[in-house]
C-alpha positions in Angstrom: 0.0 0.0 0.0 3.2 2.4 0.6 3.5 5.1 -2.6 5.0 3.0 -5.8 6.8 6.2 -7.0 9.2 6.8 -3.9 12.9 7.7 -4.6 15.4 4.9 -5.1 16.8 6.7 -1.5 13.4 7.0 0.2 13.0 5.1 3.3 10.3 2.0 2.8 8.1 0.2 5.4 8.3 -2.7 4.2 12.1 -2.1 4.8 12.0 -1.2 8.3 14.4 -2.4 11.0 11.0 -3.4 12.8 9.6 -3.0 16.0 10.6 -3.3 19.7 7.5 -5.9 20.6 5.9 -8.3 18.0 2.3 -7.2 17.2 -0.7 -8.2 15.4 -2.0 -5.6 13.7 -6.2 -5.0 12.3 -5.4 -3.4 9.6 -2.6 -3.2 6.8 -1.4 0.6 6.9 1.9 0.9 6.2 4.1 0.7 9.3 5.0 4.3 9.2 1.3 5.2 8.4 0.9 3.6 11.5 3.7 5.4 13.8 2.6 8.5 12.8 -1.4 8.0 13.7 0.0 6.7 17.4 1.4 9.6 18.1 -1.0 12.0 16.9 -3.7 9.7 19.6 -1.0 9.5 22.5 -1.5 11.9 25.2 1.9 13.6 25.2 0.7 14.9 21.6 -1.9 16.4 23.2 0.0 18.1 25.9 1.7 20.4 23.3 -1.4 22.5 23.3 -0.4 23.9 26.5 3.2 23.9 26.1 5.3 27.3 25.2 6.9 27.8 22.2 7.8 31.8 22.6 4.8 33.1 24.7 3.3 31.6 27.6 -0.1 30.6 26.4 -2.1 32.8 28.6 -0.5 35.3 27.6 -3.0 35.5 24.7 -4.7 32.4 22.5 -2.9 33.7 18.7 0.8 32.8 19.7 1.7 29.0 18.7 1.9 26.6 21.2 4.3 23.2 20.5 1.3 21.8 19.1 0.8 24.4 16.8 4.7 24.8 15.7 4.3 20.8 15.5 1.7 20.9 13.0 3.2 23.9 10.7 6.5 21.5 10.5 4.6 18.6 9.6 3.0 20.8 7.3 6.6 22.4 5.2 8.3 18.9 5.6 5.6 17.0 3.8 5.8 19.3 1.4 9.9 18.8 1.0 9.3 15.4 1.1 6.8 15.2 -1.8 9.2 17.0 -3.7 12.2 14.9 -3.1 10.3 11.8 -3.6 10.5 11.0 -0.4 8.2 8.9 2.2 5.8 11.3 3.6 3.9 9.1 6.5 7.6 8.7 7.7 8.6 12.4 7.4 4.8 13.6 9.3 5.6 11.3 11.8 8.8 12.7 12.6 7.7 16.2 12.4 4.5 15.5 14.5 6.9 13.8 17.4 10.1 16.2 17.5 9.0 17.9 20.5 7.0 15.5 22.3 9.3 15.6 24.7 9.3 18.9 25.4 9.1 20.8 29.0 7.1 23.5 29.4 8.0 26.7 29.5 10.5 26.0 26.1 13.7 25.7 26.7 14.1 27.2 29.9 12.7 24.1 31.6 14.7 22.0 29.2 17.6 24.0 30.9 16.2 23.8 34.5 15.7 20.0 34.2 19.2 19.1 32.6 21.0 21.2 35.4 18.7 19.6 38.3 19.7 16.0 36.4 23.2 16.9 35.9 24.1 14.5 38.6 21.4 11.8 37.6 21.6 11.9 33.8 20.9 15.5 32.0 18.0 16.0 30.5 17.8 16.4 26.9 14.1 16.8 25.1 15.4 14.6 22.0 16.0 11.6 25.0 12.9 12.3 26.3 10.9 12.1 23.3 12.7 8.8 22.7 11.8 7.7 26.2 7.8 8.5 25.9 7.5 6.9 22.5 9.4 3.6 24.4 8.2 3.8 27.5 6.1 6.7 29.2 3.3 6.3 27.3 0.8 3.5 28.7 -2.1 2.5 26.1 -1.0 -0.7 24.2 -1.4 -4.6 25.8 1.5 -6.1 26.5 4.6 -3.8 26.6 5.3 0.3 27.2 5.1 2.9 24.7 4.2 3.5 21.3 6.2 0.1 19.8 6.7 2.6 16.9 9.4 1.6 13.8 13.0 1.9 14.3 13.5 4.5 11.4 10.7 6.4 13.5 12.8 6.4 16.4 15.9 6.7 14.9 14.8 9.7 13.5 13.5 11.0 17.0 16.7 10.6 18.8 18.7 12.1 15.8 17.2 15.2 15.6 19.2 18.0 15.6 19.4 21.3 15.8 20.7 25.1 17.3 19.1 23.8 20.4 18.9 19.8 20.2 22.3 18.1 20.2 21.4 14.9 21.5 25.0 13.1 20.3 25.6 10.1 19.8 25.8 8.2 23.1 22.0 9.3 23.1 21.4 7.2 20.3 23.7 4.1 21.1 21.0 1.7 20.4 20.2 3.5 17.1 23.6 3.2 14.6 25.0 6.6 15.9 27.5 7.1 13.5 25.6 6.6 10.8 23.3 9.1 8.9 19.5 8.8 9.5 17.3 8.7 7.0 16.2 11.2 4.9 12.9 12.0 6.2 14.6 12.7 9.3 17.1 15.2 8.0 14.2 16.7 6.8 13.0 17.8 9.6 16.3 19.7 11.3 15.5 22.2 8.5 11.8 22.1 8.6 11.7 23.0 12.1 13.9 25.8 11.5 12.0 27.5 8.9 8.9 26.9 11.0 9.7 28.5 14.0 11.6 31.4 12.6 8.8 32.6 10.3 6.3 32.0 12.9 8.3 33.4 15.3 8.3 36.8 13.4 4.6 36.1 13.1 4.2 36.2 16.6 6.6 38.9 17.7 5.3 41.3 15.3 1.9 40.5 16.1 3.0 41.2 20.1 5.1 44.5 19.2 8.4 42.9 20.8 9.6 43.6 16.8 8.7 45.9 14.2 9.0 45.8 10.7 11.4 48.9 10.8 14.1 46.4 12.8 13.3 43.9 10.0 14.0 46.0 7.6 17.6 45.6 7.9 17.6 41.9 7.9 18.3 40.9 3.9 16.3 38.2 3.8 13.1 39.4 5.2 13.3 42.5 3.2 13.9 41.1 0.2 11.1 39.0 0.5 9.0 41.8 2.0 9.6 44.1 -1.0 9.0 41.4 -3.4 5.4 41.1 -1.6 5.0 45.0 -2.4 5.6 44.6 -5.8 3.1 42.1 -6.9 0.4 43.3 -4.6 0.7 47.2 -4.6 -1.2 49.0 -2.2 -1.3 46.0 -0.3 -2.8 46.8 3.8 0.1 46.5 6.4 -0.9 43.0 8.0 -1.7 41.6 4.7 1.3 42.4 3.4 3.0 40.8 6.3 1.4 37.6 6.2 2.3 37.0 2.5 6.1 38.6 3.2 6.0 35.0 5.7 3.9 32.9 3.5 6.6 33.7 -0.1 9.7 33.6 2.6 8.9 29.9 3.7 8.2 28.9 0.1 11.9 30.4 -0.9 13.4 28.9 2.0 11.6 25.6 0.9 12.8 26.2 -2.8 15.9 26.9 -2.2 16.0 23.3 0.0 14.4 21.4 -2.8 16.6 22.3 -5.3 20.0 22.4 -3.4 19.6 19.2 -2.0 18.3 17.0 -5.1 21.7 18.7 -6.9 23.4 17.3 -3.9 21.9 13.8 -4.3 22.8 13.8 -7.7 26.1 14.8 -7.3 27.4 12.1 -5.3 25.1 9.7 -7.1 22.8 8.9 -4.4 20.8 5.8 -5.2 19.7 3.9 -2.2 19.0 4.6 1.6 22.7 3.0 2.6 24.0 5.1 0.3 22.2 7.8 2.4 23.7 6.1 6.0 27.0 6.0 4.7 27.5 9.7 4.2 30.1 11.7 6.7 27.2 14.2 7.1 23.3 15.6 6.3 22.2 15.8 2.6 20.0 18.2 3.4 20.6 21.6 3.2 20.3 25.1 2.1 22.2 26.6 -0.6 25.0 28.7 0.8 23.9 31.7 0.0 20.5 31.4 1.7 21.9 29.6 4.6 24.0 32.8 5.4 21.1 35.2 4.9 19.2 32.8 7.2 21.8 32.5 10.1 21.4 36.5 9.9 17.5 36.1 10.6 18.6 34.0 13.5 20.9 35.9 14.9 18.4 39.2 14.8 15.6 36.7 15.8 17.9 35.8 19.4 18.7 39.4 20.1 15.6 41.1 19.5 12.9 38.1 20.1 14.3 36.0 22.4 16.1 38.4 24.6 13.0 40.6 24.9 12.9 42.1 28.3 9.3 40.4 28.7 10.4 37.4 27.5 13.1 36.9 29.9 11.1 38.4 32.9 9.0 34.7 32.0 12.2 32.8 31.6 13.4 33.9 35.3 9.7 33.2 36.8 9.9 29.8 35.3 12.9 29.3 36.1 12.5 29.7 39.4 9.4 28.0 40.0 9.9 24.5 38.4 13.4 24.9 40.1 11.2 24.7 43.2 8.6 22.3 42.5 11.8 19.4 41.5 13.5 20.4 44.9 10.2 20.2 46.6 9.5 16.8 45.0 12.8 15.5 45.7 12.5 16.4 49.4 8.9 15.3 49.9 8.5 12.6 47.5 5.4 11.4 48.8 3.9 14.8 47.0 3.5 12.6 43.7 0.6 11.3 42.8 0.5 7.1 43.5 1.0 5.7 40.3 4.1 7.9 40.5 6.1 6.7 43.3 5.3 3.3 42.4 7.8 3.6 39.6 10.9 5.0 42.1 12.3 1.7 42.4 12.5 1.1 38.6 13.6 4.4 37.4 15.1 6.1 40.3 13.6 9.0 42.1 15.2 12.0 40.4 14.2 10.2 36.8 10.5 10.1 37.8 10.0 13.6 39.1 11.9 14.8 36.4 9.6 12.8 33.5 6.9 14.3 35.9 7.2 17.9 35.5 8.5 17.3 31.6 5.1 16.1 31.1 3.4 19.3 32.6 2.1 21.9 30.0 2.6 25.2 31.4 -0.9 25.6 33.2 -0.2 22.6 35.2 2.7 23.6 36.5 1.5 26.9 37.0 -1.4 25.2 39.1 0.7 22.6 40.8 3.0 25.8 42.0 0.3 27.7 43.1 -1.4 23.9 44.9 2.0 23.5 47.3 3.0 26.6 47.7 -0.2 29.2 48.3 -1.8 28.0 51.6 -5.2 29.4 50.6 -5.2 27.0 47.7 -7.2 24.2 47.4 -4.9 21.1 47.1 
């Protein structure tokens, strides 16, 4: 049933490495069909809605959310991956689980977590989307987890980017010096051009930027001026909304093209011709990557280091510093099902896969539950 058309360098279900725990399935979807419908039903899916990607979601119900940002990457790597002839189910599926293991609160609790673990294992939200899909999540008879494909989770625990370095010990079990698929190099760049265009999105939208600090930024203005020319007399937010809409379509383009001419150049013709490269095939042409890093870097200073911004970062900081050390004195404080899994995992591990699991409003709440006496517990 898997497309007949795919690239001689495409990943393939019927190819697959297999998974962890034999099954018997009720249907015949492909198997990466498959991996990518478990993890849209699994509940740490469904947590993203309440997870921050820039803004804290009460701060107001536009900004993305991880689920949102999830979706807009599934969205630009299918795309890619049609392109390229690759295998879409297997690219979605990645894109849809590359930050299931996220913390709330972005990358701050990411950051709080790995230095509370530093003497118990790090933390690293690759790992723990590795560990949910193989573990944490609790819905299938007779094993843990989502018993999802190897490629799947290969391509989980491989993904990489300005902020997910995972390495290689991280993915021990999963050929580490070898080049994943792909479907999952895909999605490094996907991400990428997701969250910087929705970032601008959003921080336009929030006045933490303005277009007049954009303007110096090549790429944007480029792209921006473009806009004006074919739509003249254009209205402001219109304007903006197809300057972000034409800049992902370049920045996809631009992906497309560079990395076929890549393939072809070193005569790509089969997936372990893929694994044996020294490094990704995916990429950006050189001069786009340069304009982009230059997005980035204006993107870090102006977005990310926003004074309101990092008044958020310190609060959470702070506060999920407080509920782990509160945890870890008073273990009891978990809920049952909880502490029944210290002996297996080790204290430290289960709190922490505890308060990666909150979205932000829980962990507001739970805050607010031990530390306000007039709340109700």
């Amino acid at each position: 049933m898997e497309r007949p058309d795919l690239a001689p360098y495409a990943a393939r279900s019927h190819q697959s490495r297999g998974r962890r725990h034999p099954e018997t399935f009720k249907d015949d979807r492909p198997g990466f069909e498959r991996d990518r419908d478990r993890i849209i039903h699994c509940a740490a899916f469904r947590r993203l809605e309440y997870k921050t990607q820039v803004f804290v979601n009460h701060e107001g119900d536009y900004y993305r959310t991880r689920l949102t940002h999830s979706l807009e990457v599934a969205q630009i790597a299918r795309g890619i991956a049609r392109r390229l002839g690759l295998n879409e189910d297997l690219t979605e599926a990645l894109a849809l689980a590359h930050d299931l293991g996220h913390t709330p609160f972005g990358h701050t609790g990411e950051e709080v977590l790995n230095r509370l673990m530093a003497e118990a294992g790090g933390f690293e939200h690759n790992c723990q989307s590795l560990r949910i899909v193989e573990l944490l999540e609790h819905r299938y008879p007779g094993f843990d987890g989502l018993n999802l494909c190897w490629e799947t989770r290969e391509g989980i625990v491989k993904h990489s980017s300005d902020y997910d370095r995972p390495g290689a010990e991280a993915a021990s079990e999963y050929a580490p010096h070898r080049q994943p698929t792909l479907e999952a190099q895909i999605i490094d760049l996907a991400d990428e051009i997701a969250y910087n265009n929705h970032d601008i999105d959003d921080g336009l939208k929030a006045g933490y930027i303005t277009l007049e600090e954009l303007s110096h930024v090549a790429l944007w203005q480029e792209i921006y001026l473009l806009v004006g020319r074919k739509y003249p007399g254009l209205g402001p937010s219109r304007q903006i909304y197809q300057t972000i809409s034409h800049l992902i379509g370049a920045l996809i383009g631009d992906l497309v093209v560079t990395t076929a001419a890549e393939l072809s150049r070193l005569g790509i013709d089969s997936l372990e011709a893929v694994r044996q490269q020294n490094g990704p095939l995916v990429s950006f042409g050189s001069e786009i990557a340069e304009k982009n890093r230059e997005l980035k870097r204006f993107l870090g200073k102006r977005l990310y280091r926003h004074y309101k911004v990092e008044r958020m970062r310190v609060k959470a900081e702070r506060f999920l510093t407080l509920l782990f050390e509160n945890y870890l004195a008073h273990p009891t404080l978990l809920p049952r099902a909880e502490q029944e899994r210290y002996d297996l995992f080790g204290r430290e591990r289960v709190i922490c896969d505890y308060i990666a699991g909150m979205t932000d409003r829980y962990a507001l709440d739970e805050y607010q539950r031990l530390f306000d006496p007039y709340e109700r517990v």
